[in-house]
MIVOZA-499361 format. One line per 3 residues: number of its first residue (from 1); for each residue x, y, z of N, C-alpha, C. Coordinates in nm, 4 decimals, always signed. Each point is the difference from the previous one (the first is absolute). Example, Ala and Ser with C-alpha at 12.3 -4.5 7.8 and 13.67 -1.06 7.14 Angstrom:
% residues 2
1 = +1.3190,-0.5690,+0.7800,-0.0890,+0.1190,+0.0000,+0.0900,+0.1200,+0.0000 | -0.0350,+0.1050,-0.0720,+0.0820,+0.1190,+0.0060,-0.0770,+0.1090,+0.0730
***
This chain:
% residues 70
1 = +0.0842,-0.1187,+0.0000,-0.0842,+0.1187,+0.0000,+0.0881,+0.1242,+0.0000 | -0.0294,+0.1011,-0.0487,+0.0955,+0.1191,-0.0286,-0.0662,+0.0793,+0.1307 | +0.1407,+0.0630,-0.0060,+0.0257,+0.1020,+0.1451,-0.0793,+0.1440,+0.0155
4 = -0.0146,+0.0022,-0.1461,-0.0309,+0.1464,-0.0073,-0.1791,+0.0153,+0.0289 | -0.0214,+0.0892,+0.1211,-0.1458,+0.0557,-0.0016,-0.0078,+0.0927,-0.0379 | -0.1434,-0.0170,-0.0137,-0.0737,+0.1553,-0.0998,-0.0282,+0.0805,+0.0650
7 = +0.0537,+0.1111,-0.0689,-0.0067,+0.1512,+0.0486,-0.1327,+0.0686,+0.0415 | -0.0313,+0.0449,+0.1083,-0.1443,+0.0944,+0.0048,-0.0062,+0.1397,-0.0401 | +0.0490,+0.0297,-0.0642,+0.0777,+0.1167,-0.0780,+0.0395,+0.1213,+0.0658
10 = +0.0622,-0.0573,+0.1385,+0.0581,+0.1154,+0.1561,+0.1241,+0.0670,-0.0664 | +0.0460,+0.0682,-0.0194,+0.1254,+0.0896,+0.0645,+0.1142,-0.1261,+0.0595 | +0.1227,+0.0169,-0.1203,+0.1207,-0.1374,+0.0554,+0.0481,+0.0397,+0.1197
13 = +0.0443,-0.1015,+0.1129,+0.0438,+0.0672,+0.0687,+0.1731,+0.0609,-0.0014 | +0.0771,-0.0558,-0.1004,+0.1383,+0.0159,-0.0106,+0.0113,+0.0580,-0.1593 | +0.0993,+0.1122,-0.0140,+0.0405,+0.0029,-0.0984,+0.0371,+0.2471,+0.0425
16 = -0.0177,+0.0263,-0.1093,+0.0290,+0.1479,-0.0240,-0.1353,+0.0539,+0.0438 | -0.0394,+0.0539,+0.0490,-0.0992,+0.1435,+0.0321,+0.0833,+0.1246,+0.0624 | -0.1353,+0.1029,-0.0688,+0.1032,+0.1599,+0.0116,-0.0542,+0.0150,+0.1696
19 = +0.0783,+0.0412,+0.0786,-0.0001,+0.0437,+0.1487,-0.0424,+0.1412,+0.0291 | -0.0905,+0.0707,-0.0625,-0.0541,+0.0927,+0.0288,+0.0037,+0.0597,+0.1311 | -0.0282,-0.0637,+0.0594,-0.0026,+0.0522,+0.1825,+0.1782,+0.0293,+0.0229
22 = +0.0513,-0.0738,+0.0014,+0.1752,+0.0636,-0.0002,+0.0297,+0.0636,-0.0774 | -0.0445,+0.0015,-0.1442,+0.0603,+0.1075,-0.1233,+0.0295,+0.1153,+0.0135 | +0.0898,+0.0345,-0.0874,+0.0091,+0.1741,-0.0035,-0.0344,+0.0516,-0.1137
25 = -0.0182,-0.0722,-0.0932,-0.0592,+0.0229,-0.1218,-0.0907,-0.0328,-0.0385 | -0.0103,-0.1302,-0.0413,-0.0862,-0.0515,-0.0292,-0.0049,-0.1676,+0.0511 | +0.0999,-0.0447,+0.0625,+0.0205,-0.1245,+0.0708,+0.0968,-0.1150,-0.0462
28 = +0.0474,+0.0738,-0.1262,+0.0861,-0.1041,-0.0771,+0.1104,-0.0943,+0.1099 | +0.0699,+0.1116,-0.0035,+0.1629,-0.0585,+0.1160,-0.0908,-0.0418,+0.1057 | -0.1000,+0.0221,+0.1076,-0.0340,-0.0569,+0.1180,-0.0408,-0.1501,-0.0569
31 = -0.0701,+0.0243,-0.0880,-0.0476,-0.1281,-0.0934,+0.0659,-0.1447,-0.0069 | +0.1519,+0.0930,-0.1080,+0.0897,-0.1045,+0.0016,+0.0833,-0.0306,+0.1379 | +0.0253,+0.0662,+0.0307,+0.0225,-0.0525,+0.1720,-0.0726,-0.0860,+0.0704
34 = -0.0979,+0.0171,+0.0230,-0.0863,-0.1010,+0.0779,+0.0302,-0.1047,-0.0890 | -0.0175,-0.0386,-0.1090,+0.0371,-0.1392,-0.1211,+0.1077,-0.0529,+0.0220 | +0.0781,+0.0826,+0.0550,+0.1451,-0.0424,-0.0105,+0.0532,+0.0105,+0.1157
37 = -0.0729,+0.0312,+0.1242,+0.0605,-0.0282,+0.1756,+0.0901,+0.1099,+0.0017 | -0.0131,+0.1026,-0.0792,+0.1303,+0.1168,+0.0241,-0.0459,+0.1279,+0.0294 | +0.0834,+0.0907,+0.0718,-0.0467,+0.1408,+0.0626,-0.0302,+0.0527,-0.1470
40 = -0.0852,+0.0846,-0.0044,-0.0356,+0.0558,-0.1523,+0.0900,+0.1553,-0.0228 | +0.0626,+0.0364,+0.0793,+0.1035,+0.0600,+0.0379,+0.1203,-0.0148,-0.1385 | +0.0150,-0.1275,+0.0371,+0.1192,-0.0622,-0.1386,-0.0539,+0.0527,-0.1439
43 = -0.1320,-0.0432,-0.0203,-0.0588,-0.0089,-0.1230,-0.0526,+0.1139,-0.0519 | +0.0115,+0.1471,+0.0560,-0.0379,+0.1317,+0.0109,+0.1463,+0.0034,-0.0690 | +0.0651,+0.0300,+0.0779,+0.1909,+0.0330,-0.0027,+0.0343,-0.0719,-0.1591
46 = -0.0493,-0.1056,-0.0560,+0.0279,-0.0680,-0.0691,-0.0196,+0.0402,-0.1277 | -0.1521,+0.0461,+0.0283,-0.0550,+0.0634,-0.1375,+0.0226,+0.1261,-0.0141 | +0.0051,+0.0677,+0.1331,+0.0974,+0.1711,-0.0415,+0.1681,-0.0192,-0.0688
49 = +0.0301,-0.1125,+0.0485,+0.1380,-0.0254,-0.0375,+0.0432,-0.0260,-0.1519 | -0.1113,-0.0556,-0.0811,-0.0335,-0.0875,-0.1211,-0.0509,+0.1138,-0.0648 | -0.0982,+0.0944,+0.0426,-0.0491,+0.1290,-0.0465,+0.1410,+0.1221,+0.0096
52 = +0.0588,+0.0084,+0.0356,+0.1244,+0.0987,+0.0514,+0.0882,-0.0509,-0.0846 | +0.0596,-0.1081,-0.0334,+0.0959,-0.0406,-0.0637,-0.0455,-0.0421,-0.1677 | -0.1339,+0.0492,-0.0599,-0.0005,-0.0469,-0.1058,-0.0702,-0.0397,-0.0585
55 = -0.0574,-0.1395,+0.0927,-0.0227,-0.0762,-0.0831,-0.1871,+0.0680,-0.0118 | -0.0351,+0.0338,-0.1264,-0.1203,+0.0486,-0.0343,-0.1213,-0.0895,+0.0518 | +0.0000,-0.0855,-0.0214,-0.1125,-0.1044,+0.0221,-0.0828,-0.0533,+0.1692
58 = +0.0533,+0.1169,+0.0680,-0.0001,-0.0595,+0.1491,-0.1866,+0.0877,-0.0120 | +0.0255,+0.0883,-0.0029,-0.1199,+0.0903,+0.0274,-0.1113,-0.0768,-0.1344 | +0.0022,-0.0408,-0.1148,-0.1065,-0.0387,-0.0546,-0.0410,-0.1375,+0.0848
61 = +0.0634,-0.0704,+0.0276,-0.0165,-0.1144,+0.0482,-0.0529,-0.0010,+0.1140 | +0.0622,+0.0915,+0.0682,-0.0779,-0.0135,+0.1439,-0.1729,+0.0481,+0.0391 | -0.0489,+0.1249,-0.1255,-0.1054,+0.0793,-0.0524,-0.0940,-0.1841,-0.0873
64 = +0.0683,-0.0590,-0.0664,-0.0353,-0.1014,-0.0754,-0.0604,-0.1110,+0.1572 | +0.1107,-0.0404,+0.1110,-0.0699,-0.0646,+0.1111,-0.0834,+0.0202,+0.0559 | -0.0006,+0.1610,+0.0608,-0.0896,+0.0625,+0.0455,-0.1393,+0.0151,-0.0555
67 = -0.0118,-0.0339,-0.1604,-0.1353,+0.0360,+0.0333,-0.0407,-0.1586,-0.0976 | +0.0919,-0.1195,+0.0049,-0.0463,-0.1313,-0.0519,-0.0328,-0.0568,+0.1645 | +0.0479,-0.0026,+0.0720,+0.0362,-0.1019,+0.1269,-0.1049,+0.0594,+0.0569
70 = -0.0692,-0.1115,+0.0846,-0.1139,+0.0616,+0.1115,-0.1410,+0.0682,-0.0712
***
């Protein structure tokens, strides 16, 4: 018999959601933090760091999470 039961179509409990209640923006970095067991602290610093040094794509992407996720 297979393992897998059927869904009642709830809300998963594991995976990415935006953290609104901690956010400063819009919840992205609190988001990925909670997903990933890490101060969202890092992941702020990370994307100013990625945004500061260049690389163009930090700010569409994060505008692109923010309003796919949640």
């Amino acid at each position: 018999m297979s393992k897998l039961t059927k869904s009642n179509g709830g809300t998963p409990e594991a995976g990415f959601r935006l953290d609104k209640h901690n956010g400063k923006l819009f919840g992205v970095c609190s988001g990925i933090a909670k997903a990933t067991d890490t101060d969202a602290i890092w992941w702020r610093l990370g994307f100013v760091a990625a945004t500061l040094l260049g690389f163009g794509l930090t700010i569409p992407i994060y505008i692109a999470v923010a309003l796919i996720a949640d």
